[in-house]
N, C-alpha and C positions, 0 to 999 in steps of 0.2 A: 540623554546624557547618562543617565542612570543608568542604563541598557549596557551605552558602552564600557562604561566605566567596569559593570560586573565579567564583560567579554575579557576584559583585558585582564583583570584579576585570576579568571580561571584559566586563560591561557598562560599567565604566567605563572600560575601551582603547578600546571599539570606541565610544564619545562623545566620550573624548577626541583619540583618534588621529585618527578623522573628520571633527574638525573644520576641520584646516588641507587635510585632501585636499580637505572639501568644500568651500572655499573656493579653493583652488588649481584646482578644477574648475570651478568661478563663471564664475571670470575667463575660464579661456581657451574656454570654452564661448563668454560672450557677443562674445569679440573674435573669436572664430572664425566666430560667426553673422555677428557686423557685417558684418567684411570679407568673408566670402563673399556675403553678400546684396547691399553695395554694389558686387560688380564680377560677380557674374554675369548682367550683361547682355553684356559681351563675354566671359563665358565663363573666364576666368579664376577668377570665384568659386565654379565648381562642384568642380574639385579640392579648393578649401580649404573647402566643404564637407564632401566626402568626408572629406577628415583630420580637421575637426572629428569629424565623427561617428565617425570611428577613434579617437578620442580616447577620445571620451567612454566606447566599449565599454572601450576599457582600464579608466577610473574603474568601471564598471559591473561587470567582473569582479572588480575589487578587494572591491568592496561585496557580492559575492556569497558569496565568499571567507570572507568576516568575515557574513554573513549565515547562515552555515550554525552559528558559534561563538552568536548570540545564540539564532537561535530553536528549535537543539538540532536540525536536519534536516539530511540530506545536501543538499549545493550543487546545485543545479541548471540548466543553464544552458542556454539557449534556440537555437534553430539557426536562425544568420542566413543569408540565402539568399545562396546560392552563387553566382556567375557562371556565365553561360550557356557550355557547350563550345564552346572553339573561338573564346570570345569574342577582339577585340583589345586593343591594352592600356591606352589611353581608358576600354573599356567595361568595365572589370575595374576601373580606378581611380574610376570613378562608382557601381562596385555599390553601396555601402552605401548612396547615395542612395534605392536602390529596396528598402531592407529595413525594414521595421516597427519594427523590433525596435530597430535601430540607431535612429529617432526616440525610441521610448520610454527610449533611454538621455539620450540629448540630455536629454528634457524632466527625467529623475531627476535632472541632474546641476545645472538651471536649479534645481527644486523642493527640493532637498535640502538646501542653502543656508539659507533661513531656519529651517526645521526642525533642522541642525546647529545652526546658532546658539543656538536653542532648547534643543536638548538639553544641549548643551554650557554652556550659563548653569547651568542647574539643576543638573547634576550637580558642576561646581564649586562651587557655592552649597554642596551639601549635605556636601561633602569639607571648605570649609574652615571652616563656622560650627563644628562639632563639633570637628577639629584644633584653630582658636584659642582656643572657649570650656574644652574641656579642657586646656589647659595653663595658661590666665589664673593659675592657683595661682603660676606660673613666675615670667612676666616683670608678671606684675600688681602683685608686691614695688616696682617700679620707676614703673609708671604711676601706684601710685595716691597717688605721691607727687610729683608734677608739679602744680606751683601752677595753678590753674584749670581743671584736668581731670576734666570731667563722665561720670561712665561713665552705661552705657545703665542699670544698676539703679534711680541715683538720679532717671535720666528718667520713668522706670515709676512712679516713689512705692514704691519698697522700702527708700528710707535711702543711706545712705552707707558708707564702712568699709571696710577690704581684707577683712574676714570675711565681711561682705554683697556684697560683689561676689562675691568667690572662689565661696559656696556658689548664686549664680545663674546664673553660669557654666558651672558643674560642672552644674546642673540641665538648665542649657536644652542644653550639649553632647552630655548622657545622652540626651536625649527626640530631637534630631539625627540620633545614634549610632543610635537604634532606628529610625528613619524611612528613613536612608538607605539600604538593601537596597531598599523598594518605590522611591524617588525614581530610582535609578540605572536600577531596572528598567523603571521610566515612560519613562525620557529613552530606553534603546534601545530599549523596545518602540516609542516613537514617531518614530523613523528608520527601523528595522527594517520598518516596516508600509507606507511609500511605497517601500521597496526591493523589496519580497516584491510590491507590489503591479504595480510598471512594469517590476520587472527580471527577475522570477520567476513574476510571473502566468500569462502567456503559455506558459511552457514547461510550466508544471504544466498546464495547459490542453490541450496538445498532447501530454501524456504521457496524460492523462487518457484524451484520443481515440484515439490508440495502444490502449492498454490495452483497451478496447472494441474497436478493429477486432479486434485479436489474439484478444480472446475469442472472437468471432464466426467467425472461422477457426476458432479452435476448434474449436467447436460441430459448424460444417458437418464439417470433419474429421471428428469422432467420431460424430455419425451416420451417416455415408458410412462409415464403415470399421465401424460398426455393422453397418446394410446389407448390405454386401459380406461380413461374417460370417453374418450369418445369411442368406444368400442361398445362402454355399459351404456350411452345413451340413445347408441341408435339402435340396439337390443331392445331396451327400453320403450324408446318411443317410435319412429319409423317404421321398425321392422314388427311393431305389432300393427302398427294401422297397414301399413301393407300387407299384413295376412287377413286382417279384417275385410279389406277394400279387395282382395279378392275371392274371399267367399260372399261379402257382395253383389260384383261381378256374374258371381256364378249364381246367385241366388236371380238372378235380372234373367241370363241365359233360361234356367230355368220358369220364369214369369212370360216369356214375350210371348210363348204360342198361348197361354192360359186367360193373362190377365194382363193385357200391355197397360194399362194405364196403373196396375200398383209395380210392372217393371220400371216405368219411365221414374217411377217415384223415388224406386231402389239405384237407379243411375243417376238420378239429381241428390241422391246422398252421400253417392260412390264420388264424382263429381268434387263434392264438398270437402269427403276425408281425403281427396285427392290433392286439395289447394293449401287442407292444414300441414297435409304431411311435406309439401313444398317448404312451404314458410318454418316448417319444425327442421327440415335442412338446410334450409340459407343460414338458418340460426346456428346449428352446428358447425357449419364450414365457418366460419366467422373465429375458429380456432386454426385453423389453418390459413395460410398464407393468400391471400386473395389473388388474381392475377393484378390489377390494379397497381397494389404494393412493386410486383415486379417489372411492370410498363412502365410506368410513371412515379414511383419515388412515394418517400413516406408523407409528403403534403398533402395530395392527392388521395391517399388511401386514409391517413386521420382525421380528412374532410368527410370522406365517406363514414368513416366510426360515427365521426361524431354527430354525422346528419341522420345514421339510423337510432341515435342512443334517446328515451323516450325523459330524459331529463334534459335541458336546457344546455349546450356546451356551448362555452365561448372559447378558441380555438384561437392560437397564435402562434405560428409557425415562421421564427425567424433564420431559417438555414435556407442553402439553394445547393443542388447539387445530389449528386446519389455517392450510398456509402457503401462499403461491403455489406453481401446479403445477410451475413449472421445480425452485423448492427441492426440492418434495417429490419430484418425480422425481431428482434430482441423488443427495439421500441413498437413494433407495432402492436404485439401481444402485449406488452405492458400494458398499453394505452387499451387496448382490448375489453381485457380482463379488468383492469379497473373500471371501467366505464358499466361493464356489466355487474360489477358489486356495488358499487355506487346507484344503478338501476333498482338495483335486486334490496338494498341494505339498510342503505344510506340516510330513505327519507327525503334526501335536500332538493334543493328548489331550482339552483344551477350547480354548475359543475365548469371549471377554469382548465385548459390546458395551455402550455406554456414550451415550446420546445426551442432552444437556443444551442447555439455554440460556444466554448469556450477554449481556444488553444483547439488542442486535440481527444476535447472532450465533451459530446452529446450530453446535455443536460435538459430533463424531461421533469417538469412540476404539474402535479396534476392536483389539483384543489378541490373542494366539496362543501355546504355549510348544513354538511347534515348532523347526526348521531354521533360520530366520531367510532369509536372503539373498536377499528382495524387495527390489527396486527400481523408479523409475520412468524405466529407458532406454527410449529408444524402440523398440520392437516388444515390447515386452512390455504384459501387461495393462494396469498399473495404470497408465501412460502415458496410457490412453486417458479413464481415468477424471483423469487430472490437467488434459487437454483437458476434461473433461466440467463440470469445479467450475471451472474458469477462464470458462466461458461464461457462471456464474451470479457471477462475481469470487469464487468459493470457492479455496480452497488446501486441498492436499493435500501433508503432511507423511508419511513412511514413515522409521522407526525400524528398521532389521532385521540385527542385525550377523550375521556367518555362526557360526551355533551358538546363533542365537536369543537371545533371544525375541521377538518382533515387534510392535510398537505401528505402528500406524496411526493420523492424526487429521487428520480434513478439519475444514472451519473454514467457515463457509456464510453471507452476510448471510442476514440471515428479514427485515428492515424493510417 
């Protein structure tokens, strides 16, 4: 009740208060246009131009201000283009002529106008039938004893009477009273909606674009630094035991006419570094997408994670179905890479994963009751995997305080 009570309250400031801006905005908008248009032939209208349009961003930021209070979103506010470096100081006071942004305020501020008016009838309309028919009880002692004084009941065909007026009153104030919460919220959802549309569209649009370039860095980042990992490990480790394991080889080649029994020696060693170096690549491909993953879906392949991981996984996979390969890639490295820091880090005794649906959004918790004290700075793992769910607009949340227990939960469109 409180709730609504404050809905109705702010919806009716930002109708009522709006109205005299938007109209104080009217005026000096169109006298702003006039006289800039009729003297910018010699040039003097293009300054008063420019002010007009400074103008109007002023009314525009207001409107944004009070736009963030109706439709419950943080304020957003678009970036008008800057002046060239270096510019002079003519072409610094003409900039806004050359910004979009600043005409879409111009036109909000032409447009808004008849829609205040609009908004602003109804919602007074709705404030004061219900004030005056609920108190009719009051001053209606007085009216309905004024010779010649037709009230609206008797106009309807309901009779006459101060009891018959009183209880129509009270009637029609009550059915007012319930209505006016949607009315108030009609009047600012319908200013709100040309505001959101000319003075916020734009920037949400360009945050949108943002948002994608930045995934897309992402992405390349984290394959590149993907890459460049498993490039330094099988430098690293593989491709030295396979240089080892063939001068081995060859040290055998050389033993077999001489000494076969210390060649057979050197071949059951070869042999040996042969199964490590195996198991030291299954280990690495484990960053790459298994074929599994691609056959059979990510049930099948997180059953495989979790049956090689050397902690305890208890595994619960409530989805059916296969999603686009970026998703199913995204969770499967998650699930990956966490399992192998939680191996590697963690200490803990088991390890929870949790994969459900929600709407059109993959949600993956992945739990531990070890150490705690993961995070996602940068140069640490799960960094890369917070680059990895950003390329698919996924989020990755990390709970981990120091002394455990550790919650994990990425968050994935599936749409």
């Amino acid at each position: 009740m409180r709730s609504l009570t404050r809905r109705v309250l702010l919806d009716t400031r930002y109708t009522l208060v709006g109205f005299p801006t938007a109209v104080i905005g009217f005026v000096l908008m169109v006298a702003g246009v006039a006289a800039g248009a009729g003297t910018v032939v010699v040039w003097v209208g293009v300054p008063v131009l420019a002010g007009t349009l400074m103008m109007a961003r002023g009314f525009a930021d207001a409107e944004r201000g009070w736009l963030a209070d109706v439709l419950r979103r943080p304020p957003v506010r678009p970036r008008y283009k800057p002046a060239p470096e270096g510019a002079g100081r003519f072409r610094r006071l003409v900039n806004p002529l050359t910004s979009g942004q600043s005409w879409l305020d111009l036109l909000h501020c032409l447009l808004n106008f008849p829609i205040a008016v609009a908004s602003f009838s109804l919602t007074v309309t709705f404030w004061a039938v219900p004030l005056l028919a609920l108190t009719y009880p009051l001053y209606g002692l007085v009216t309905s004893r004024i010779p010649n004084n037709v009230e609206l009941p008797e106009l309807l065909g309901f009779g006459d009477g101060y009891v018959t007026n009183a209880v129509f009153y009270v009637l029609l104030g009550l059915v007012f009273l319930l209505i006016l919460p949607f009315a108030t919220r009609m009047s600012a959802l319908l200013r709100a909606g040309l505001g959101r549309a000319l003075l916020t569209g734009v920037a949400e649009l360009q945050e949108r674009i943002d948002d994608l370039a930045e995934g897309r860095a992402a992405a390349v980042s984290a394959e590149a630094n993907a890459l460049r990992k498993l490039e330094r490990d099988i430098h690293d480790g593989p491709q030295q035991r396979l240089v080892s394991l063939a001068m081995e080889l060859s040290r055998a080649q050389r033993q077999l006419g001489k000494d076969p029994e210390a060649a057979q020696q050197t071949i059951s060693s070869a042999i040996t570094a042969t199964r490590e170096t195996l198991d030291e690549l299954r280990a690495l491909s484990r960053g790459i997408a298994p074929p599994i993953l691609s056959d059979r879906g990510l049930a099948p392949a997180l059953a495989a994670l979790a049956g090689r991981c050397t902690i305890p996984v208890e595994l619960d996979v409530q989805i059916t179905g296969r999603f686009q390969a970026a998703v199913e890639n995204a969770v499967y490295f998650v699930v990956a890479e966490t399992l192998t820091n939680v191996a590697k880090h963690s200490r803990a005794t088991v390890c929870t994963i949790q994969l459900t649906r929600t709407g059109n959004t993959l949600m993956l918790t992945i739990g531990d009751d070890g150490v705690g004290g993961a995070h996602v700075a940068k140069g640490h793992g799960l960094a890369g995997l917070a680059d990895r769910l950003r390329a698919v607009d996924g989020e990755l949340t990390v709970d981990s305080p120091d002394g455990g227990p550790t919650v994990i939960v990425a968050e994935v469109p599936c749409a």
